[in-house]
MDTraj code that builds the backbone (N, CA, C; nanometers):
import mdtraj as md
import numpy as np

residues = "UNK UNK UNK UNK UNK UNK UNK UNK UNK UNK UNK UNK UNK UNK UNK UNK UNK UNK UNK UNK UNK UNK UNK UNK UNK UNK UNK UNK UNK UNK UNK UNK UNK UNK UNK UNK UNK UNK UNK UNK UNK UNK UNK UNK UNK UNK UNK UNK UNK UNK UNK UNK UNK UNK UNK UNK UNK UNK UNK UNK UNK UNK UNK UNK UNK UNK UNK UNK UNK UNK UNK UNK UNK UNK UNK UNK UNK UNK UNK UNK UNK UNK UNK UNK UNK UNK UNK UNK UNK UNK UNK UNK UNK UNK UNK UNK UNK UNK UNK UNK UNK UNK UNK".split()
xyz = np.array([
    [0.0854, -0.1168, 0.0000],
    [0.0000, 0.0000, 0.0000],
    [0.0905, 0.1237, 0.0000],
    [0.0514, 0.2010, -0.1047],
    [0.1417, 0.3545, -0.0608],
    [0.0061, 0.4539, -0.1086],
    [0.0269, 0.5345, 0.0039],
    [-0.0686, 0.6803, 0.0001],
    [0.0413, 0.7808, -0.0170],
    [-0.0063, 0.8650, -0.0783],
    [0.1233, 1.0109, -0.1105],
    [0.0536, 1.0866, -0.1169],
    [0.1496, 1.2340, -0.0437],
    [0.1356, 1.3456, -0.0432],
    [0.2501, 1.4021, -0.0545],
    [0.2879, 1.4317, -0.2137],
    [0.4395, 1.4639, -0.2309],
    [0.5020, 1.5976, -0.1283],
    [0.6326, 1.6459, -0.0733],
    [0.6771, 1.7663, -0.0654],
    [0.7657, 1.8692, -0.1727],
    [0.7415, 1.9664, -0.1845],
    [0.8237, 1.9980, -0.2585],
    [0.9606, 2.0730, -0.2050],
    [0.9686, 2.0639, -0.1025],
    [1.1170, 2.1363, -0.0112],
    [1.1789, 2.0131, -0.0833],
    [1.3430, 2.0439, -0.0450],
    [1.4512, 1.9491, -0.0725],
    [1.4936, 1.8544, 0.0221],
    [1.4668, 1.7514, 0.0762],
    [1.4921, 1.6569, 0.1438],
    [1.6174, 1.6012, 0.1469],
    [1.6758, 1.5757, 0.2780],
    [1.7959, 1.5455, 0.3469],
    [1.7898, 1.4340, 0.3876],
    [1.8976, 1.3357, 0.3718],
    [1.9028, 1.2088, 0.3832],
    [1.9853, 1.1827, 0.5203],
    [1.9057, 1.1341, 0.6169],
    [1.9829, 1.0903, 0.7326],
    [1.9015, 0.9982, 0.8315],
    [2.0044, 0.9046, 0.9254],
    [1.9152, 0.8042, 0.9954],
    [1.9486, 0.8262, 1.1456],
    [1.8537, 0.9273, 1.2176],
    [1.8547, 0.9177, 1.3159],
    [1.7790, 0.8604, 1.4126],
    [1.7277, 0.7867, 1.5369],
    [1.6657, 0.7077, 1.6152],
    [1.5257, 0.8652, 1.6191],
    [1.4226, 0.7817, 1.5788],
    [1.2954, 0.8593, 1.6292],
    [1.2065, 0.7854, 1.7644],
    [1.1911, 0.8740, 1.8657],
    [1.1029, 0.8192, 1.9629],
    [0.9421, 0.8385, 1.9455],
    [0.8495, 0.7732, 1.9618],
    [0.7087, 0.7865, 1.9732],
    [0.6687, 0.7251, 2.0458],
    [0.5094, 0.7304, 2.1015],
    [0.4599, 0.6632, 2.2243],
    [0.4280, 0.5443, 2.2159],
    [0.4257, 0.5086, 2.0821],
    [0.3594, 0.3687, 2.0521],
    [0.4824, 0.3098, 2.0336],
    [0.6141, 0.3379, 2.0678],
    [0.7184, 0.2374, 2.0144],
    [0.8549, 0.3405, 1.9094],
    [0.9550, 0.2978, 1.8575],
    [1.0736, 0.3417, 1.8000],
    [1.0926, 0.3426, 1.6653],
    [1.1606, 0.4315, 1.5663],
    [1.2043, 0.3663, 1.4619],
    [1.3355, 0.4781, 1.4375],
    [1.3238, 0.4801, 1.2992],
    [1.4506, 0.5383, 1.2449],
    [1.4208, 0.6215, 1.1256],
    [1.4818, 0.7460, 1.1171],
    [1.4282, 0.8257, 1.0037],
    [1.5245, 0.8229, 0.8758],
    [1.4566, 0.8483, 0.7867],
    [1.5270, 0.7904, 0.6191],
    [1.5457, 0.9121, 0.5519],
    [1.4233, 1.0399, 0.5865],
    [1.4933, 1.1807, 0.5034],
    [1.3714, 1.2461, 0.6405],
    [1.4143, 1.3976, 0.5846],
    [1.4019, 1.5402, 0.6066],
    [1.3479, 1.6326, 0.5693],
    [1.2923, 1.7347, 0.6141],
    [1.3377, 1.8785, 0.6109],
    [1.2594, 1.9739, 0.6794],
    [1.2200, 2.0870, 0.6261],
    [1.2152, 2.1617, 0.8102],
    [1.0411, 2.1646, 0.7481],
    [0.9728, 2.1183, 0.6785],
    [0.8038, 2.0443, 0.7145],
    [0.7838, 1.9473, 0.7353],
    [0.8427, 1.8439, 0.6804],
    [0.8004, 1.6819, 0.7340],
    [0.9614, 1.5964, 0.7464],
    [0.9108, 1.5195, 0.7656],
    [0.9980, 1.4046, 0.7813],
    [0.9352, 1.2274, 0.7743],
    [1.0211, 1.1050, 0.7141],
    [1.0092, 1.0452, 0.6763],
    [1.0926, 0.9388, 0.7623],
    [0.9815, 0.8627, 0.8192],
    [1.0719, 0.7181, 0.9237],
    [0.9873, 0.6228, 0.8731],
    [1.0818, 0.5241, 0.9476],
    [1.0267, 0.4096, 0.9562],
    [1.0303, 0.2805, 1.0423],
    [0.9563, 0.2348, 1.0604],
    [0.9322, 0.1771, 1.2057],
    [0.8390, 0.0645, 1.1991],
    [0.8171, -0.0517, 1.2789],
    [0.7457, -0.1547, 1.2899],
    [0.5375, -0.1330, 1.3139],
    [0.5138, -0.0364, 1.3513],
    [0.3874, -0.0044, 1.3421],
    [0.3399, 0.0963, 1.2450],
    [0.2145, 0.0561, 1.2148],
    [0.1254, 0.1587, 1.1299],
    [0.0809, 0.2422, 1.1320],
    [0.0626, 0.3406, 1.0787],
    [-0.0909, 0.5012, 1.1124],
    [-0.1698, 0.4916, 1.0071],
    [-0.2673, 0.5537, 1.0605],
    [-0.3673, 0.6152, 0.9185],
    [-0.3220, 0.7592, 0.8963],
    [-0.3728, 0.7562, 0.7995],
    [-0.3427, 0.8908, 0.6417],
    [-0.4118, 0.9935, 0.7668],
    [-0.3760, 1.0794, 0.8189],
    [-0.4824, 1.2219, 0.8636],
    [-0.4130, 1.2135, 1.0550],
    [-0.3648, 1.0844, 1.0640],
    [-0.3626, 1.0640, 1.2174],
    [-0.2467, 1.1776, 1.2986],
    [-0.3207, 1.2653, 1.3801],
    [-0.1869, 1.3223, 1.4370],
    [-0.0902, 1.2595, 1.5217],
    [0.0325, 1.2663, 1.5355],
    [0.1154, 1.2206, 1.5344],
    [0.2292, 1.3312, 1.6772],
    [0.2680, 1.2929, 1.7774],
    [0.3852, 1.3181, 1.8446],
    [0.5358, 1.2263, 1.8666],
    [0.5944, 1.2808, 1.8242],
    [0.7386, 1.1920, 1.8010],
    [0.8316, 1.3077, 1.8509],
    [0.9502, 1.2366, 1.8842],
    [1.0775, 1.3010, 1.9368],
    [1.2192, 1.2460, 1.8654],
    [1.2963, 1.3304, 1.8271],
    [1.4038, 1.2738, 1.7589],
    [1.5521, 1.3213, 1.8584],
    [1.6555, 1.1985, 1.8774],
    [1.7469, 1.2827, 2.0170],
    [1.8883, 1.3242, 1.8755],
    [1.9227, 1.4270, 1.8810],
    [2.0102, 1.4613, 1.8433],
    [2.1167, 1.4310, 1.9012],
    [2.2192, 1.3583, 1.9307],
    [2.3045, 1.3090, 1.9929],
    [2.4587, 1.3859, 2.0195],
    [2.4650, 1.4117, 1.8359],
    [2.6190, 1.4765, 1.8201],
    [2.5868, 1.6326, 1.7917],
    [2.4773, 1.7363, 1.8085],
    [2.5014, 1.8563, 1.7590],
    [2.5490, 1.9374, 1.8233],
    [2.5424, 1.9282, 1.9590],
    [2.6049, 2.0384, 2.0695],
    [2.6788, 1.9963, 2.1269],
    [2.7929, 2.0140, 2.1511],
    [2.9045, 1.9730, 2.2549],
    [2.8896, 1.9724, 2.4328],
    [2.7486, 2.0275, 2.4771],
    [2.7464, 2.0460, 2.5727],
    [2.6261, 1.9206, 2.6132],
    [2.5842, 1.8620, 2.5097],
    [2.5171, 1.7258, 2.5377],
    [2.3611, 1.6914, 2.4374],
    [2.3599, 1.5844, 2.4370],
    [2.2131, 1.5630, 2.3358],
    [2.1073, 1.6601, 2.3156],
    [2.0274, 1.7140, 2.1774],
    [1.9681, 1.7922, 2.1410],
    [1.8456, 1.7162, 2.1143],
    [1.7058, 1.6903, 2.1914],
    [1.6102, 1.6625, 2.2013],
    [1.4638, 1.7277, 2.0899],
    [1.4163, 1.7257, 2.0095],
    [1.3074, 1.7850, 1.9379],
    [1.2383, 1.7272, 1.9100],
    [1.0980, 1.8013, 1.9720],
    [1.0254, 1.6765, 2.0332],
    [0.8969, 1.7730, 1.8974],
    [0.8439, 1.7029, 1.8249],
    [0.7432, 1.7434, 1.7067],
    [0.6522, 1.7263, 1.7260],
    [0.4563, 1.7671, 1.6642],
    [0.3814, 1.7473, 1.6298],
    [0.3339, 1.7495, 1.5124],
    [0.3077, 1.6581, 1.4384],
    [0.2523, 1.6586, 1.3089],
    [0.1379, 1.5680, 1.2707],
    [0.1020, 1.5353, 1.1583],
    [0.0384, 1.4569, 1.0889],
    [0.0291, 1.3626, 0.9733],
    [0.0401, 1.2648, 0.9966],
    [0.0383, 1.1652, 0.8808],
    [-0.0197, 1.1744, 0.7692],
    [0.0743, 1.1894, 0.6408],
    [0.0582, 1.2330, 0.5241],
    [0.0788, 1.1129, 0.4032],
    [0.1509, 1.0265, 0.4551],
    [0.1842, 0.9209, 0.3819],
    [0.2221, 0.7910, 0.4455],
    [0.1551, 0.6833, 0.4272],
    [0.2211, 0.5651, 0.4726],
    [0.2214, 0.4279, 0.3398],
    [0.3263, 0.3453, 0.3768],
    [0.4411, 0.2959, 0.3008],
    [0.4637, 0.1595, 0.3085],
    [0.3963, 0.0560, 0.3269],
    [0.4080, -0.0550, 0.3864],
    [0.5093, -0.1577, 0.2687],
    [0.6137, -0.1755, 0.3489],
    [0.7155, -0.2498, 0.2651],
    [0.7911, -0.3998, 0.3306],
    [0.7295, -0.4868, 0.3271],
    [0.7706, -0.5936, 0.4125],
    [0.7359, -0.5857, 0.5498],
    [0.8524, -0.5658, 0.6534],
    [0.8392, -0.5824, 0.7759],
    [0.8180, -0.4930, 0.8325],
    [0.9111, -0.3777, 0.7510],
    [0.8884, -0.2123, 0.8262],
    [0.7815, -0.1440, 0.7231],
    [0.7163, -0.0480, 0.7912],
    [0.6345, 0.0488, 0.7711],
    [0.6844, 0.2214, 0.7481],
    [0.6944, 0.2557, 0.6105],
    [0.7696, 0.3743, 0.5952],
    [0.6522, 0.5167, 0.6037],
    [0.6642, 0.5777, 0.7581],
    [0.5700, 0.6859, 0.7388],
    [0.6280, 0.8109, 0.7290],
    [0.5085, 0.9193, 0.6464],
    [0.5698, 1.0468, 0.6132],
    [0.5063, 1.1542, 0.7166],
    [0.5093, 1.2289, 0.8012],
    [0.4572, 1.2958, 0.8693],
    [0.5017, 1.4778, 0.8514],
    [0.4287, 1.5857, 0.8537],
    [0.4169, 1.6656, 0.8567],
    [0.4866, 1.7432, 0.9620],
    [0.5392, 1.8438, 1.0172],
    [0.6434, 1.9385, 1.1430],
    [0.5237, 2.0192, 1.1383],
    [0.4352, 2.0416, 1.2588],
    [0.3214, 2.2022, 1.2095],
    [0.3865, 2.2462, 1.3536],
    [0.4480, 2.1440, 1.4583],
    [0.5245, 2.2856, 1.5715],
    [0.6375, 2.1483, 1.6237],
    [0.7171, 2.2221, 1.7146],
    [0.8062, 2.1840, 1.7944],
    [0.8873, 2.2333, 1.9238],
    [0.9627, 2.2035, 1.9397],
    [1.0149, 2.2307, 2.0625],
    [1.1627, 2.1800, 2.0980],
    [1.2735, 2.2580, 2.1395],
    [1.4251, 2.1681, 2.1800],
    [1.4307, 2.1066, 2.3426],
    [1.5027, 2.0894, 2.3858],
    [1.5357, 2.0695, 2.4987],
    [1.6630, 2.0030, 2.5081],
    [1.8077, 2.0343, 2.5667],
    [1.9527, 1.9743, 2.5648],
    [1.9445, 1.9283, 2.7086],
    [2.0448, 1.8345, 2.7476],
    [2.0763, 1.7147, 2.8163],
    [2.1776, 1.7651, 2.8506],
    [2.2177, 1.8332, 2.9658],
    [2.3724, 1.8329, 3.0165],
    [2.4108, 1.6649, 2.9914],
    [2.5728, 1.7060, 3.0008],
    [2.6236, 1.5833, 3.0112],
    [2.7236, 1.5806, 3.1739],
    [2.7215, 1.4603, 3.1935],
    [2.7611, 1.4981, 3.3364],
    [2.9364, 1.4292, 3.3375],
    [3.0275, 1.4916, 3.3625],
    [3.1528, 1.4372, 3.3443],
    [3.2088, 1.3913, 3.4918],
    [3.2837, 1.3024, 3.4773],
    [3.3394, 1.2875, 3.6097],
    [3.4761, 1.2981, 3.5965],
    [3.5274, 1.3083, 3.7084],
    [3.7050, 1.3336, 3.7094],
    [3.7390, 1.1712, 3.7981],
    [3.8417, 1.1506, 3.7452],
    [3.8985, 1.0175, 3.8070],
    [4.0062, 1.0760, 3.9040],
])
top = md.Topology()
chain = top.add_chain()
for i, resn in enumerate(residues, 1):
    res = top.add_residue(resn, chain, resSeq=i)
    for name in ("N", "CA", "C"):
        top.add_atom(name, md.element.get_by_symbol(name[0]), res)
traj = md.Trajectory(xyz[None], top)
């Protein structure tokens, strides 16, 4: 099954760990309206959607958290994993000190 709702921004190819409430996956592209993962469970076409993606390496002072709301625009069913496209309509950061110790 594939439903589409093309974007026309330029999409960025990268695989970072996405968190959601129903479970984990991994994202396949980008850009600053939607984004594109994929993961072991399904949505419907219209379903809103909260997910969090941890930025790990962007700040030196510790993980970069952005936590999204959007909506399901496309889903992708390809074997085992499920490739969904979701919409950015807001967000939010939040960084992670990192805590160092001295020996």
């Amino acid at each position: 099954m594939k439903i589409s709702v093309q974007s026309r921004a330029p999409r960025y190819k990268g695989k970072v760990p996405v968190e959601l409430e129903s479970g984990k996956g991994v994202t396949r592209d980008f850009n600053g309206a939607g984004i594109f993962f994929e993961l072991d469970r399904s949505f419907s076409l219209g379903q809103p959607v909260l997910f969090t993606i941890v930025l790990e390496h962007i700040d030196p002072v510790g993980p970069v958290s952005v936590t999204c709301r959007g909506e399901i625009v496309r889903v992708e069913e390809n074997g085992q994993k499920i490739g969904v496209a979701a919409t950015i309509n807001s967000y939010s950061f939040a960084t992670f000190q990192r805590t160092i110790k001295n020996s």
